[in-house]
C-alpha positions in Angstrom: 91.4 90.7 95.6 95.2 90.1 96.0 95.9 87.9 98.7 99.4 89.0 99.0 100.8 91.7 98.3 104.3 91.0 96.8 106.2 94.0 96.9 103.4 96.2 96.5 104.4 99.7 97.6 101.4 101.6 96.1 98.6 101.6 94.5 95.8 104.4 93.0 93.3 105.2 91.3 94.9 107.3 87.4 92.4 110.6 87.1 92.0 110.9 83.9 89.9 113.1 82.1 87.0 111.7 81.1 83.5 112.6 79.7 80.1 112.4 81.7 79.8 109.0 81.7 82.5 107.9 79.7 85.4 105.3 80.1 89.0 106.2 80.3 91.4 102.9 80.6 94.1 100.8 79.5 97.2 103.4 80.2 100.3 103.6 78.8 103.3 105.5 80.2 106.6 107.1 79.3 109.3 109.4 80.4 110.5 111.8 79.2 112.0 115.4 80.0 108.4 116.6 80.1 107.4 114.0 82.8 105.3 110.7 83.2 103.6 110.9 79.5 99.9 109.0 79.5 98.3 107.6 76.9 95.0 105.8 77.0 91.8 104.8 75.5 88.7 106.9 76.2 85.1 106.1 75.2 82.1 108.5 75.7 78.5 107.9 76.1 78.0 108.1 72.7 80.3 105.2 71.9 83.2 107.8 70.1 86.2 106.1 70.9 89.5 108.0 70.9 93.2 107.7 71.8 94.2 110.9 74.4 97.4 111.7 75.7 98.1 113.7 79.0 100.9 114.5 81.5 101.0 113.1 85.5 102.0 114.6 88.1 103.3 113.2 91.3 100.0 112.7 92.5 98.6 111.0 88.8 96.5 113.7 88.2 96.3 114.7 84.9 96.9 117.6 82.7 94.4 118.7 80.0 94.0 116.3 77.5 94.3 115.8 74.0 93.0 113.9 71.5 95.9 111.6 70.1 94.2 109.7 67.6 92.4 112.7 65.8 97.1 114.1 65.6 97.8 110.9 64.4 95.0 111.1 61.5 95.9 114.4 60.7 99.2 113.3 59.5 97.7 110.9 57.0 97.0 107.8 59.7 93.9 106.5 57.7 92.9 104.2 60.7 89.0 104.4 62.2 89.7 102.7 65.3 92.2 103.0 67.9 92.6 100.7 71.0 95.0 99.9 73.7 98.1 102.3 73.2 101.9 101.2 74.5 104.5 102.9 74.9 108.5 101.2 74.5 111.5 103.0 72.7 114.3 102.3 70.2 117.3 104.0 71.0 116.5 107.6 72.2 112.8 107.6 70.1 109.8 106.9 71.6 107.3 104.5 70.0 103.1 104.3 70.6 101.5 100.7 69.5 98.4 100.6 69.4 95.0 98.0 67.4 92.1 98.1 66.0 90.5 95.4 67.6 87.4 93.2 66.2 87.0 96.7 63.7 88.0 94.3 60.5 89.3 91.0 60.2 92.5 90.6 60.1 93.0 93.8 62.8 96.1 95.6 62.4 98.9 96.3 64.8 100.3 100.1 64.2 103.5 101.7 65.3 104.2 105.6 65.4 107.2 108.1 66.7 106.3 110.4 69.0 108.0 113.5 70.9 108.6 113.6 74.4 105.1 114.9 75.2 103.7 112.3 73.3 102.9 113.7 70.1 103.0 111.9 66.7 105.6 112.8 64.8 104.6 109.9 61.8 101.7 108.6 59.7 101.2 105.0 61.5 103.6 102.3 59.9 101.7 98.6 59.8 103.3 95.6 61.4 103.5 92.9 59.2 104.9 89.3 60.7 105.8 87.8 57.1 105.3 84.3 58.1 102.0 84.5 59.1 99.7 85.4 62.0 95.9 84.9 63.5 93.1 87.0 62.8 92.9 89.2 65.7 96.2 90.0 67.6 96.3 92.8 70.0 99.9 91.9 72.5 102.7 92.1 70.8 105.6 93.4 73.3 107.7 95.7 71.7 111.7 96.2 73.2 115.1 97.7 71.9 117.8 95.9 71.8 121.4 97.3 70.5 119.1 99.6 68.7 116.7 97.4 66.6 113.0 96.6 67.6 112.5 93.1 68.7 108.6 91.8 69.9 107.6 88.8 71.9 105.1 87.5 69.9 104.0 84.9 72.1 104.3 83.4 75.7 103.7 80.1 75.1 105.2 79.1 73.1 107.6 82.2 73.5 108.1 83.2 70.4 110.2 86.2 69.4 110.5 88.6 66.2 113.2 90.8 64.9 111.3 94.4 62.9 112.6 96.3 60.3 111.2 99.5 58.9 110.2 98.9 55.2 108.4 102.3 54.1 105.2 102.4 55.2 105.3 98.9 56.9 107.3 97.3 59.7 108.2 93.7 58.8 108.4 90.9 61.5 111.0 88.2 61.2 110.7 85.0 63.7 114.1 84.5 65.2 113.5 82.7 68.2 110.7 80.1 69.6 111.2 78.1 72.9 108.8 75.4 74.0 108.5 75.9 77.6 105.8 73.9 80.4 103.1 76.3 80.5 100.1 74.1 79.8 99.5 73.8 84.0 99.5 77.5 84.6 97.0 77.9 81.7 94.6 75.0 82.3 94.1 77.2 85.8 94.4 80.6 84.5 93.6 81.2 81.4 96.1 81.3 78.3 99.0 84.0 78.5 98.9 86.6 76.8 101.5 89.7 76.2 100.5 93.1 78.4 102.8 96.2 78.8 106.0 96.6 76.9 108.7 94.5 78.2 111.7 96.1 80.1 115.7 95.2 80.3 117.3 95.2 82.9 121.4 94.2 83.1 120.9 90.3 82.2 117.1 89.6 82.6 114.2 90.9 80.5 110.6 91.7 82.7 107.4 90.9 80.8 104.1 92.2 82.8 101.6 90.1 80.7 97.8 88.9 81.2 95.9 86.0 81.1 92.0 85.1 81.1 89.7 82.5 81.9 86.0 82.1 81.8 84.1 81.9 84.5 79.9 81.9 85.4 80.0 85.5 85.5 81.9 86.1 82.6 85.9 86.1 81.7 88.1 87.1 84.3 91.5 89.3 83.3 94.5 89.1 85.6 98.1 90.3 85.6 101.3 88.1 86.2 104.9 88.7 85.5 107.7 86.5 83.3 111.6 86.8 82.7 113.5 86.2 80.1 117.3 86.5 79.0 118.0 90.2 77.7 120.3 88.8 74.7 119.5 86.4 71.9 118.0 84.3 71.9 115.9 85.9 74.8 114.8 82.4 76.5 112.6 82.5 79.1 114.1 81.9 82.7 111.3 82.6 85.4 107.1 82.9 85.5 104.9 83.2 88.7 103.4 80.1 89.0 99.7 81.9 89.6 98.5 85.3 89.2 100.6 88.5 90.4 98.2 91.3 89.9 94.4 90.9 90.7 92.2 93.9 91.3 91.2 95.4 95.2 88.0 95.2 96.9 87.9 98.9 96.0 88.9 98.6 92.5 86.0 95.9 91.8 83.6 98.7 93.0 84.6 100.5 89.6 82.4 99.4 86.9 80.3 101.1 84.7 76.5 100.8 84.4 76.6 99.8 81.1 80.0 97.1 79.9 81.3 97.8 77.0 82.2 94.5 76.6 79.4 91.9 78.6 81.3 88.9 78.0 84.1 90.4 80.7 83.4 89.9 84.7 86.6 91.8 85.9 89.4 92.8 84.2 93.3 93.6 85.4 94.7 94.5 82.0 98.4 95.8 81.9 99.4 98.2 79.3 102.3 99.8 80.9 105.0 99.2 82.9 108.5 101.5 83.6 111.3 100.4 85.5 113.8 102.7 87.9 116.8 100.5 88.4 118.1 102.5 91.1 115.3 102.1 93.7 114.3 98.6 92.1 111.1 99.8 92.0 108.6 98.6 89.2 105.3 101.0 87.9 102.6 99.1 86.3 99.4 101.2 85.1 96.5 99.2 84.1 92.9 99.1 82.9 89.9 98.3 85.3 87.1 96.6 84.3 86.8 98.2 80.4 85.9 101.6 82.4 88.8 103.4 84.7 92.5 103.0 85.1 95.2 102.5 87.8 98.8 102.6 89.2 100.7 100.6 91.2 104.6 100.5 92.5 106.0 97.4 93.5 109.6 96.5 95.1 111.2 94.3 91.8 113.5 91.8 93.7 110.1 90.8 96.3 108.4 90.4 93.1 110.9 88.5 91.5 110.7 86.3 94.3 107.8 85.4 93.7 108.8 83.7 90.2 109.8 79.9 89.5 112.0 78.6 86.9 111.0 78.0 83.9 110.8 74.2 82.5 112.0 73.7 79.3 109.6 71.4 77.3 111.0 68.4 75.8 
């Protein structure tokens, strides 16, 4: 459970439609005129596994549902598996990532436009990072700035690409790396990974990201937070020395009878994250445990305190 709570102002449980024992996690949000868009991965019992998109209300219940993935096939997305949907934007359009996991080796990273209720609006375009990347990638962090797509492509080190639409593709240009001390933080927590889109705000950059790290039960998935400058070459300025964002006492309670993935204990896994600058308030939604999802607002400058400088590696 948290032992602090850092700013934490609330927290809840996302209902999302989901089948008779079925799983709906890893959320991501968006506003728009229409209100808090949700997207988010849903399994059902009989192991179907689908993208749907919903609307929140004040409350985060949710609106009827819809099947995202089976839109975005129907305009000529030939994709079989869909996992972990984020949200970010490039000028004034609004952008869903999403995976396809361990599906085929390499996976694939996909980007598509969608309208303000969260409807695709193109075939999926392919990222492609031209000098290379690993087999399976799943956390690229997606961000706008002066109206071209940039993505962290790593933390450590943090490594950043500039994208630029190429037909059908999305090619990925390294333009930045910085060496930074991270190898501490990791030994303890796991390696860091990207999470939710990141967010700019005046001169700093917010990164909600994960990290795991094997344990008797199993791996265990947590949340933290990370800075960086919001202009090139985007170096990083401040990280939480441990953990931000664990799960509750009443959050561990939700897990499923059956895992979808056994190798996972517990599991805090950011997707999305939305800032309003005006009450410095910061919304995180989240996946529990491979099975439900969850919401949280936190106060950003008692977060931010909780950060430590970066040191730069020689």
């Amino acid at each position: 459970m948290e032992r602090s709570d850092h700013g934490l102002l609330r927290r809840g449980v996302i209902d999302l439609p989901v089948d008779a024992d079925g799983y709906a996690f890893n959320p991501t949000v968006f506003r728009s005129t229409a209100g808090l868009v949700c997207l988010y991965r849903h399994v059902g019992a009989d192991g179907v596994r689908t993208l749907r998109r919903c609307l929140l209300d004040e409350a985060f219940r949710a609106s009827t549902y819809e099947i995202w993935s089976d839109e975005v096939r129907n305009l000529g997305g030939n994709v079989r598996w869909y996992a972990d949907p984020r949200a970010t934007r490039r000028r004034s359009d609004i952008y869903i990532s999403f995976n396809t996991g361990h599906s085929e080796c390499p996976n694939q990273i996909y980007l598509v436009r969608v309208d303000g209720l969260g409807v695709p609006q193109t075939p999926p375009l392919r990222l492609v990072k031209r000098d290379g990347r690993r087999n399976f990638e799943k956390n690229w962090g997606f961000f706008d700035y002066l109206g071209d797509i940039y993505a962290i492509y790593s933390i450590a080190p943090f490594v950043v690409l500039r994208l630029r639409f190429s037909g059908h593709e999305i090619l990925g240009d390294t333009v930045a790396v910085h060496h930074w001390e991270a190898d501490s933080l990791q030994r303890s927590y796991g390696p860091l990974h990207g999470g939710a889109a990141p967010i700019l705000i005046g001169d700093r950059g917010f990164l909600v990201a994960q990290s795991n790290v094997a344990g008797a039960a199993g791996q265990t998935y947590r949340g933290t937070l990370l800075t960086f400058e919001a202009v090139p070459p985007f170096r990083p300025i401040a990280v939480a020395p441990r953990p931000l964002f664990t799960l509750a006492d009443e959050e561990l309670a939700l897990r499923p009878g059956k895992l979808l993935n056994p190798a996972v204990d517990t599991c805090f896994y950011p997707c999305g994250a939305l800032a309003d600058p005006d009450d410095h308030r910061l919304l995180i939604t989240y996946g529990i445990n491979d099975f439900r999802s969850g919401i949280r607002h936190y106060d950003l400058a008692r977060l931010s305190k909780a950060l430590v400088p970066v040191v730069r590696a020689p």
